[in-house]
N, C-alpha and C positions, 0 to 999 in steps of 0.2 A: 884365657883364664878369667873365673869373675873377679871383679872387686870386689872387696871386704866391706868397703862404706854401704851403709841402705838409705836408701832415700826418704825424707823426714815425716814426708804426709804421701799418703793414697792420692793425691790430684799431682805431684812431683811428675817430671818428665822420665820418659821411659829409661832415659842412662842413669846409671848407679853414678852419683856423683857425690864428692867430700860434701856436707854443709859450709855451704858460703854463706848463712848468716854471720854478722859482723861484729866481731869482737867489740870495735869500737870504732868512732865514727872516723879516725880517719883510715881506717881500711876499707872505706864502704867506695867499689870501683864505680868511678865518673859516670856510666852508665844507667846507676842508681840515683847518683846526683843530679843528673839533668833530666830527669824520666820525667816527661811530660803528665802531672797531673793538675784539675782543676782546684782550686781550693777551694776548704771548707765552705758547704752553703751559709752555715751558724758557728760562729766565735773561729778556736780554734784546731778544731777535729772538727773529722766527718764525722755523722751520724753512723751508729749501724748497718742501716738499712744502706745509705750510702755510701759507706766502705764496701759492702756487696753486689750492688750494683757497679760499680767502677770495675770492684777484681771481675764482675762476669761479661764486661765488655770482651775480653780477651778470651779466648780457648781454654778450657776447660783443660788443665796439665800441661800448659804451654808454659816455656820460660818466660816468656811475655807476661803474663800471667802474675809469675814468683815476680819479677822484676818488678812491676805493679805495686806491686804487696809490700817489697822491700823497700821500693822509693815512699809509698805512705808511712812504711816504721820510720826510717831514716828523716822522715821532714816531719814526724811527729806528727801527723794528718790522722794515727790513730794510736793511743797509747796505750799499746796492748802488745799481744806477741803473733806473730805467725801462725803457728795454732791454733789460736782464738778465733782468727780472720776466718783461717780454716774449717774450723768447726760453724760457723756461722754462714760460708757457701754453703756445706751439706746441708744444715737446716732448712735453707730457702730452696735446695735442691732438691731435700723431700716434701717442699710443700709447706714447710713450720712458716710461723710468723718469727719476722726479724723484729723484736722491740728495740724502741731506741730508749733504752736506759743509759743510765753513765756507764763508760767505760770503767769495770772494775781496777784497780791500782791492780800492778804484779804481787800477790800472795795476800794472806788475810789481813785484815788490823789485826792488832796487839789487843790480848784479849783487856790489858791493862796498860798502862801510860807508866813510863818513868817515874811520873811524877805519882803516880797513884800507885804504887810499888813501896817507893822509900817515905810517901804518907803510911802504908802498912806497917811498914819496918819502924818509922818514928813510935808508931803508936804500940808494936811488939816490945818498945825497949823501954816506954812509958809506963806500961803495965805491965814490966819483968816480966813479958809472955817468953815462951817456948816454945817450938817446932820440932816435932818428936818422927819429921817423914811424911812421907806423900800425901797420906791421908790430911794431913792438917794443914798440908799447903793447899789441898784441893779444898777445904772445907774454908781457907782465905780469899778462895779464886770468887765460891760461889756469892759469899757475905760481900765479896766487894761489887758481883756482877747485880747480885740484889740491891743492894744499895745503889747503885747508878741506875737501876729501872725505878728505883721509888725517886728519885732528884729527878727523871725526867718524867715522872707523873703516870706511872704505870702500876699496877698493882706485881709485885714480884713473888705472889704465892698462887697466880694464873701462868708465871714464865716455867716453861721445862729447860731449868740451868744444869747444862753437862759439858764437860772438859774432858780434850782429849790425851791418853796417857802421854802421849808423846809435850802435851802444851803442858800437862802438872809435871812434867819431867822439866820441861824447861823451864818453866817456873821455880822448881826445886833449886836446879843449879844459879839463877841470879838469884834468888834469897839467902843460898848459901854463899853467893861473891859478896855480897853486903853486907853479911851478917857475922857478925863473930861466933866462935866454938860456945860461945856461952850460952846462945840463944837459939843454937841450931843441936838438937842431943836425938841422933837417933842409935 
């Protein structure tokens, strides 16, 4: 009978096997722990380029390979996700160039800071403003993202500022954790 599990990337090995990426480090089997790799040429992570060279010492779908991959997540050699790694062998497999930019963090910045949230909200309660629904929170999102391009010296009526529904959704829901019924009327 088959297995139910699929296997997580197209270079995975030919058994259908559960994902053994690791909850948390200490389920990460000794195997990964001691996996021989060199350390970073610069600081603390590999580069790009050298995270793909190392995984393509090994066989191309070999567990040797995943293990590779896993002991650099696990010693933090690259702080990113398996995926990424992934995506970055196909590129040099087609032939792309590997830039060695920084390692993006897991998911985007905050289009807005904490603290640049409840400066909005200070200054909604300063000038008895209201928020009547989406529309006026997206219309907070883009006056704040304009004013951060003008404070770091950019002209903000050359920027194309758009929000997505899902980011003025969640925007909506913390202005409404902050805010009282008084100030929030749709």
């Amino acid at each position: 009978s088959k297995s139910s599990s699929k296997p997580s990337s197209k270079a995975s090995s030919k058994k259908a096997t559960p994902s053994t990426e690791p909850k948390n480090k200490e389920s990460v089997p000794d195997h990964i722990k001691t996996f021989p790799l060199p350390k970073p040429l610069e600081g603390n992570h590999y580069k790009k380029s050298e995270c793909v060279a190392i995984a393509k010492e090994y066989p191309k779908g070999s567990q040797i390979r995943r293990h590779a991959i896993k002991a650099m997540l696990y010693r933090n050699f690259v702080p990113s996700s398996m995926k990424t790694i992934y995506r970055l062998i196909q590129r040099d497999e087609k032939g792309l160039p590997i830039v060695d930019t920084e390692w993006a963090n897991r998911g985007s910045p905050p289009l807005l800071t904490v603290k640049e949230v409840d400066d909005i909200i200070e200054r909604l309660k300063q000038e008895d403003g209201r928020i009547y629904g989406k529309a006026d929170v997206e219309q907070l999102l883009i006056n704040a993202a304009r004013e951060k391009l003008w404070k770091q010296g950019e002209n903000p009526d050359l920027a194309k500022i758009k929000f997505s529904k899902t980011s003025v959704r969640n925007y909506c829901t913390m202005f409404k954790s902050k805010l009282s019924s008084a100030y929030w009327k749709e």
